[in-house]
MARVEX-938233 format. One record per residue (C-alpha): x, y, z. Coordinates in steps of 0.001 Angstrom, whole numbers, plus 500000, padded with zeros to 6 digits. Layout:
N
<r><X>X</X><Y>Y</Y><Z>Z</Z></r>
...
END
This chain:
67
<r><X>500000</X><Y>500000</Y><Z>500000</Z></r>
<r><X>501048</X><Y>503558</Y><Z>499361</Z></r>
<r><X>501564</X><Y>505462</Y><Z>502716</Z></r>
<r><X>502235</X><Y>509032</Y><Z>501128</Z></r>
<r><X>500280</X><Y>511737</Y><Z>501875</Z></r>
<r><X>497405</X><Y>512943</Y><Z>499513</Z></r>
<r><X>498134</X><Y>516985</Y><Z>498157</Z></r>
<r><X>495338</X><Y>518972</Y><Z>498631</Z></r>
<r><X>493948</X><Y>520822</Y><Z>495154</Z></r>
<r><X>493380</X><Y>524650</Y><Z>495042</Z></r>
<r><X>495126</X><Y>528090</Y><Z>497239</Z></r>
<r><X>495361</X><Y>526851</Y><Z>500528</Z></r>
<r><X>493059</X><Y>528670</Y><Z>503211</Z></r>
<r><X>494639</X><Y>532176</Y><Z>503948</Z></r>
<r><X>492291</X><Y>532802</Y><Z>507163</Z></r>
<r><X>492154</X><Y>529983</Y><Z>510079</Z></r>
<r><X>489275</X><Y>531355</Y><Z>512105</Z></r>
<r><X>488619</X><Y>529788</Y><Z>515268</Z></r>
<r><X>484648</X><Y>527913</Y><Z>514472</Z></r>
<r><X>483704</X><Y>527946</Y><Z>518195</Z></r>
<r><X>484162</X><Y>531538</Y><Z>518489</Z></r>
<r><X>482304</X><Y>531766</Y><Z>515155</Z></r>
<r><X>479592</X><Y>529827</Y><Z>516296</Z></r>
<r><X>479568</X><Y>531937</Y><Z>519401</Z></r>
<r><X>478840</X><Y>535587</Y><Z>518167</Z></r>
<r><X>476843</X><Y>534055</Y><Z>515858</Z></r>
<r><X>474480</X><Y>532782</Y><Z>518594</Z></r>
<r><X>474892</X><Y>535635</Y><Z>520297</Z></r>
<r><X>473189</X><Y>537477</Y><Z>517697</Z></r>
<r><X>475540</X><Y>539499</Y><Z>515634</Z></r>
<r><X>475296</X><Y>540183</Y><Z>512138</Z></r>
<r><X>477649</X><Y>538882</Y><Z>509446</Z></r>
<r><X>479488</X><Y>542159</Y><Z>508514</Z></r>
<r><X>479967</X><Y>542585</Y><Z>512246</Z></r>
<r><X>481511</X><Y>538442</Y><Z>512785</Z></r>
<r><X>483683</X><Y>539718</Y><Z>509618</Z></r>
<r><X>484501</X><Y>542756</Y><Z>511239</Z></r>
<r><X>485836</X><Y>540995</Y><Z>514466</Z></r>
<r><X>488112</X><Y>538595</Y><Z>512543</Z></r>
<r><X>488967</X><Y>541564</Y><Z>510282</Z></r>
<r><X>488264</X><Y>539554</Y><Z>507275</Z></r>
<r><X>485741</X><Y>540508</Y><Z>504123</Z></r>
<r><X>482173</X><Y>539256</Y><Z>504827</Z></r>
<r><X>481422</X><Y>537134</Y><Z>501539</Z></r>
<r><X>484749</X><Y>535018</Y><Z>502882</Z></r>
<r><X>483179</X><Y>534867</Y><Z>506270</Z></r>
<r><X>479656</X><Y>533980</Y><Z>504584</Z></r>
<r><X>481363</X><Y>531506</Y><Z>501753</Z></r>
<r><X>484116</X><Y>529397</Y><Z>504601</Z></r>
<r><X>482017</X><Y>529774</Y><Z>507184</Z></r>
<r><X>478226</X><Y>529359</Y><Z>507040</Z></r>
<r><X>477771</X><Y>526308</Y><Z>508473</Z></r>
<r><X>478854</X><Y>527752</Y><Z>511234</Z></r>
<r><X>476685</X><Y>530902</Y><Z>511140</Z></r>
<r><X>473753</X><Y>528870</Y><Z>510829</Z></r>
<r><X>474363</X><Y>526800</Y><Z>513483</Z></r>
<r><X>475270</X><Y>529259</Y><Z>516023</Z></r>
<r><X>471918</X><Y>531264</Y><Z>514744</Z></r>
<r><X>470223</X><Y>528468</Y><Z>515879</Z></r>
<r><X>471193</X><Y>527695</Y><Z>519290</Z></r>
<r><X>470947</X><Y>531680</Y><Z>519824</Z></r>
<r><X>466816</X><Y>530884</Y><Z>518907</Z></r>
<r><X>467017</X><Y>527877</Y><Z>520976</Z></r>
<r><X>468438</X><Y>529658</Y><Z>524262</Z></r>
<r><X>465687</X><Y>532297</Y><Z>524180</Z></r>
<r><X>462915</X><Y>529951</Y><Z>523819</Z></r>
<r><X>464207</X><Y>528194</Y><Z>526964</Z></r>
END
């Protein structure tokens, strides 16, 4: 079997945001351009790397207030 590694395709990433704290401001409410803000990074690369976390922190912001 061939034990090298594999070489990833394309740029690679040139912003390594933390997801948690993505998640986090995300739940607490803030907006996209202000997340991008924060991390001083342009908000379609914040909306394009990162939505999955966006929506996810949206959502257990809507879940803590209904509790």
């Amino acid at each position: 079997m061939d034990t090298k590694k594999k070489k990833s395709v394309g740029r690679p990433k040139k912003y390594n945001l933390d997801t948690n704290q993505v998640e986090q401001l995300s739940g607490f409410g803030c907006t996209d351009t202000e997340i991008a803000s924060f991390f001083d990074i342009p908000r379609r690369t914040l909306e394009r790397n990162y939505d999955h976390y966006l929506t996810k922190g949206r959502e257990s912001g809507k879940i803590r207030l209904r509790q």
